[in-house]
C-alpha positions in Angstrom: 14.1 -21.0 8.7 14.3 -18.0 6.2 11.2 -20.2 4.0 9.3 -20.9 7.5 9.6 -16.8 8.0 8.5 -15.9 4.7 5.6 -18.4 5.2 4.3 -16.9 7.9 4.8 -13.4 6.6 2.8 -14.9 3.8 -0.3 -16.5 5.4 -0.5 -13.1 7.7 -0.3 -10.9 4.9 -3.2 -12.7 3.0 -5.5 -12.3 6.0 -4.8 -8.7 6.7 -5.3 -8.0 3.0 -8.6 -9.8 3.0 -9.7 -8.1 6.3 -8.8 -4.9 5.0 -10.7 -5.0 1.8 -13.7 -6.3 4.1 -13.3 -3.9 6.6 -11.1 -1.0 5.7 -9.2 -1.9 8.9 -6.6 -4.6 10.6 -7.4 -6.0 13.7 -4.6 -5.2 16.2 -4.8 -9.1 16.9 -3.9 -9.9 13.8 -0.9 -7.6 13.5 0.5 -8.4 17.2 0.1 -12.2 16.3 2.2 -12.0 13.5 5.0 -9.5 15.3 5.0 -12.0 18.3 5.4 -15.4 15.9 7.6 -13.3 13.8 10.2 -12.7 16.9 9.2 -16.8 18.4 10.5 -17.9 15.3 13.5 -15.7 15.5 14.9 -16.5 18.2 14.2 -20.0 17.7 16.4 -19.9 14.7 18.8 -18.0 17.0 19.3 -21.4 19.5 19.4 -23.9 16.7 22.1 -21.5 14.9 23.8 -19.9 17.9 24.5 -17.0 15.9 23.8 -13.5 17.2 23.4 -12.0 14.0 20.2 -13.8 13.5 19.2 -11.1 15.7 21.4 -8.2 15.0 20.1 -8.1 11.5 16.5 -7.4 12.5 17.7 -3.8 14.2 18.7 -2.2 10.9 15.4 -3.5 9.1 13.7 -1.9 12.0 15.2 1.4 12.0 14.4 1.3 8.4 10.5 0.5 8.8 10.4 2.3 11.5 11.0 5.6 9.5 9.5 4.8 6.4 6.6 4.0 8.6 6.7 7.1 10.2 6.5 9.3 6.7 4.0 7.4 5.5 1.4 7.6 8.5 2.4 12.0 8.8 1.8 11.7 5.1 -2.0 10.5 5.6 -1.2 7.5 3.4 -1.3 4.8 6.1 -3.0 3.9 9.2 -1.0 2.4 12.7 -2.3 -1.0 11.6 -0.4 -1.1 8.2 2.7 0.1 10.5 2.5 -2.4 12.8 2.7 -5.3 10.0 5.4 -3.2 8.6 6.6 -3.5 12.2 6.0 -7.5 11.5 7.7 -7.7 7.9 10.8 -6.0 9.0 11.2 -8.5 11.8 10.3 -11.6 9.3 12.7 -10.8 6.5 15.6 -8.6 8.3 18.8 -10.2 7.4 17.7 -13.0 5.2 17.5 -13.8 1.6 14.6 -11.9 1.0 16.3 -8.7 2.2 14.1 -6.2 3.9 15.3 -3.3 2.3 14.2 -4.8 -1.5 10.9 -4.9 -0.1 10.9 -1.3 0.9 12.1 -0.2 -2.6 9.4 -2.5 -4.3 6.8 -1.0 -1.9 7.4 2.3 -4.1 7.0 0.5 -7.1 4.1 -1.6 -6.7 2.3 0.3 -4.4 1.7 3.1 -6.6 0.8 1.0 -9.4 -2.0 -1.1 -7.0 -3.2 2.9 -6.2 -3.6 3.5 -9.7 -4.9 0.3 -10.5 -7.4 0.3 -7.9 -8.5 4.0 -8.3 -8.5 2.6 -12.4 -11.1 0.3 -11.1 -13.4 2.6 -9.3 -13.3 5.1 -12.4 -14.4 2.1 -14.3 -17.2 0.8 -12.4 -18.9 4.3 -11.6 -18.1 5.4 -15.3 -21.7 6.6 -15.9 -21.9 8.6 -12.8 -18.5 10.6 -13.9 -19.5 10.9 -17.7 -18.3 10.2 -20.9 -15.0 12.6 -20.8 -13.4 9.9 -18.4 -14.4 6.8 -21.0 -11.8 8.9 -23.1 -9.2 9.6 -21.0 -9.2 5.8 -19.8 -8.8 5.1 -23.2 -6.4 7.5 -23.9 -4.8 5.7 -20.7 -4.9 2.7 -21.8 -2.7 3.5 -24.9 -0.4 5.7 -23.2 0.9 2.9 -21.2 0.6 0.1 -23.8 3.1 2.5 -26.0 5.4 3.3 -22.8 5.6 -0.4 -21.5 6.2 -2.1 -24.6 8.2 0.8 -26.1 6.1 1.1 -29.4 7.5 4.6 -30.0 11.6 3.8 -31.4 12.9 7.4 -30.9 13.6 8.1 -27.0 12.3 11.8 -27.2 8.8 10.5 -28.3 9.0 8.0 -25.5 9.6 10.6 -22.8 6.5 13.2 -24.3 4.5 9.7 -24.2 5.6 8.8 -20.9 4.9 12.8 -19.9 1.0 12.5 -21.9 0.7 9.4 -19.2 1.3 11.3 -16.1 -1.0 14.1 -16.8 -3.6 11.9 -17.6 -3.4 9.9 -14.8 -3.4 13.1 -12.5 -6.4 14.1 -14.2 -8.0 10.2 -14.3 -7.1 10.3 -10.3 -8.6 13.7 -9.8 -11.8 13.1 -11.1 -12.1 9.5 -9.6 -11.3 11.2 -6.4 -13.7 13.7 -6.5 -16.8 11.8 -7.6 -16.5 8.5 -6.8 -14.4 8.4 -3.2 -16.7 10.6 -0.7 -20.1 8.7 0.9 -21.7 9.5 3.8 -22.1 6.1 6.5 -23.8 6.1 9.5 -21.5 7.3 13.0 -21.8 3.5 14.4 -19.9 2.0 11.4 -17.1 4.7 12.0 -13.9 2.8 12.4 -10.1 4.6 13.5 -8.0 6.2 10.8 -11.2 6.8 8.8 -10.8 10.3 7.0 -13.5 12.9 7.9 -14.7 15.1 4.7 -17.2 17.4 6.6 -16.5 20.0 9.2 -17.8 18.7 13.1 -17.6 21.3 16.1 -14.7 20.2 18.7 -13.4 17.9 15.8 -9.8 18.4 14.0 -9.7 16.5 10.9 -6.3 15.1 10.1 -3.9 13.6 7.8 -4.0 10.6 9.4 -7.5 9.8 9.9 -10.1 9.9 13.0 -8.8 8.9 16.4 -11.1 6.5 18.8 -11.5 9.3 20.9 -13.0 11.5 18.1 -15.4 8.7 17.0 -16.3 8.5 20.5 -16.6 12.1 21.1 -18.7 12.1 17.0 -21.1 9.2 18.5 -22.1 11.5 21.9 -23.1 14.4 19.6 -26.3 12.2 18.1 -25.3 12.8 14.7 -26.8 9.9 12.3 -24.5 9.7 9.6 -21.5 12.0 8.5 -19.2 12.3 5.3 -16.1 10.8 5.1 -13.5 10.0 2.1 -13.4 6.4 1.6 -9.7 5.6 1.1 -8.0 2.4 -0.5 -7.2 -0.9 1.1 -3.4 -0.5 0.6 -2.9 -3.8 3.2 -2.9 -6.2 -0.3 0.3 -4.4 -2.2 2.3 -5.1 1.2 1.1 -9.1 0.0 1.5 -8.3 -3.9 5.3 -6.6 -2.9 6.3 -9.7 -0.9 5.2 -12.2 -3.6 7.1 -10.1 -5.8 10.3 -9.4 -4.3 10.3 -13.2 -3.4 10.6 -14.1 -7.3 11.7 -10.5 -8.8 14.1 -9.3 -6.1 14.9 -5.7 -6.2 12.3 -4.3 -9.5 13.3 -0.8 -8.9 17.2 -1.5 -9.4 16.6 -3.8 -11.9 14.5 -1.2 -14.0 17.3 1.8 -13.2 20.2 -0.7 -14.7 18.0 -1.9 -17.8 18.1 -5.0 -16.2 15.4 -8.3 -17.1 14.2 -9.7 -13.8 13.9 -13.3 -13.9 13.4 -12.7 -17.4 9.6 -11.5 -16.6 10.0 -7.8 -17.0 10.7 -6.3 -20.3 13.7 -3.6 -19.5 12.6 -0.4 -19.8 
């Protein structure tokens, strides 16, 4: 049953993360469908088991999404649909072999380096419109990490000023990215929840965690055409990228903190 879970949490999380890339949003549809086959095929596996902790295990994973949830939407970093698949995940994997709780610690992991990646990207693409000073400090990047991955540098102090070089360029790299390439203006009809105003509107509190309906609404009556708003990041595909690799890694972020190889794919660090 564990495989048939993780299937599902599969095939859900692939649609999500091509409808948020599409759309910047999840459709509550999809994220109730996948809670609601989530807990079908929980309890199912409950009456061919007859084992109440099929279903005891799911109320720690829970609690745990639930709160890390909770942080991340007061932080401005999610939206309620990436919580409610959260709310799906926890449900899917609580208690099996693909423990919920590895997934979580991998979200940290990997879901900074798909923000970095992805912002990498955008730097990249709109390199002409932010100058030749980034071209640098992408390259600069690029070597920074090469030399910290693959440990090029043999004494440790010279690994921790390169590793320290890294994370102030990529402050820098993100600031600039940010700042040039991550505010357009769209017109008020293609305004969708949880998108993040950048402009100041009468009557209108921006905040952390994005527009609500009844601000778009109350945005739409004022016959404004178009407004500014700061176009965030599809984070919906490092949930998928996370549960591919917890699948086949387990738990990166122990493995890395005991200088461990994981599955013989990951060069200790």
């Amino acid at each position: 049953m564990f495989h048939i879970l993780f299937g599902e949490s599969l095939v859900f999380m692939l649609i999500a993360s091509v409808q948020d890339i599409q759309k910047r949003e999840v459709y509550d549809y999809i994220s109730y469908s996948f809670i609601a086959l989530a807990l079908t095929t929980r309890l199912i596996w409950f009456v061919l088991e007859q084992d109440i902790n099929i279903i005891l295990y799911v109320l720690p994973s829970f609690a745990l999404m639930f709160g890390f949830s909770i942080v991340m939407y007061v932080a401005g970093q999610w939206g309620g649909g990436d919580a409610k698949l959260m709310a799906g995940l926890s449900i899917a994997l609580g208690g099996s072999e693909l423990y919920f709780m590895d997934f979580l610690m991998n979200m940290l992991v990997f879901g900074a380096l798909y923000g970095v990646v992805y912002t990498l990207g955008i730097g990249l693409k709109h390199h002409r419109e932010i100058g030749k000073n980034i071209s640098l400090m992408f390259s600069l990047l690029c070597i920074g990490t090469v030399i910290v991955v693959f440990r090029l540098i043999l004494f440790p102090l010279g690994r921790i000023v390169a590793f320290m070089v890294l994370l102030l360029l990529s402050t820098k790299y993100l600031y600039v990215i940010e700042k040039n390439c991550m505010y357009k203006r769209i017109p008020v009809g293609n305004l969708v929840e949880g998108d993040w105003l950048a402009q100041k509107i009468k009557g209108i509190e921006k905040k952390g965690t994005g527009l609500s309906k009844e601000q778009i609404v109350k945005i739409k009556s004022m016959g404004l055409k178009n407004v500014r708003v700061k176009e965030g990041i599809p984070f919906v595909p490092a949930f998928l990228i996370t549960l591919v690799a917890t699948y086949f890694l387990g738990n990166v972020l122990l493995g890395i903190a005991g200088y461990q190889y994981l599955g013989g794919l990951l060069p200790t660090l």
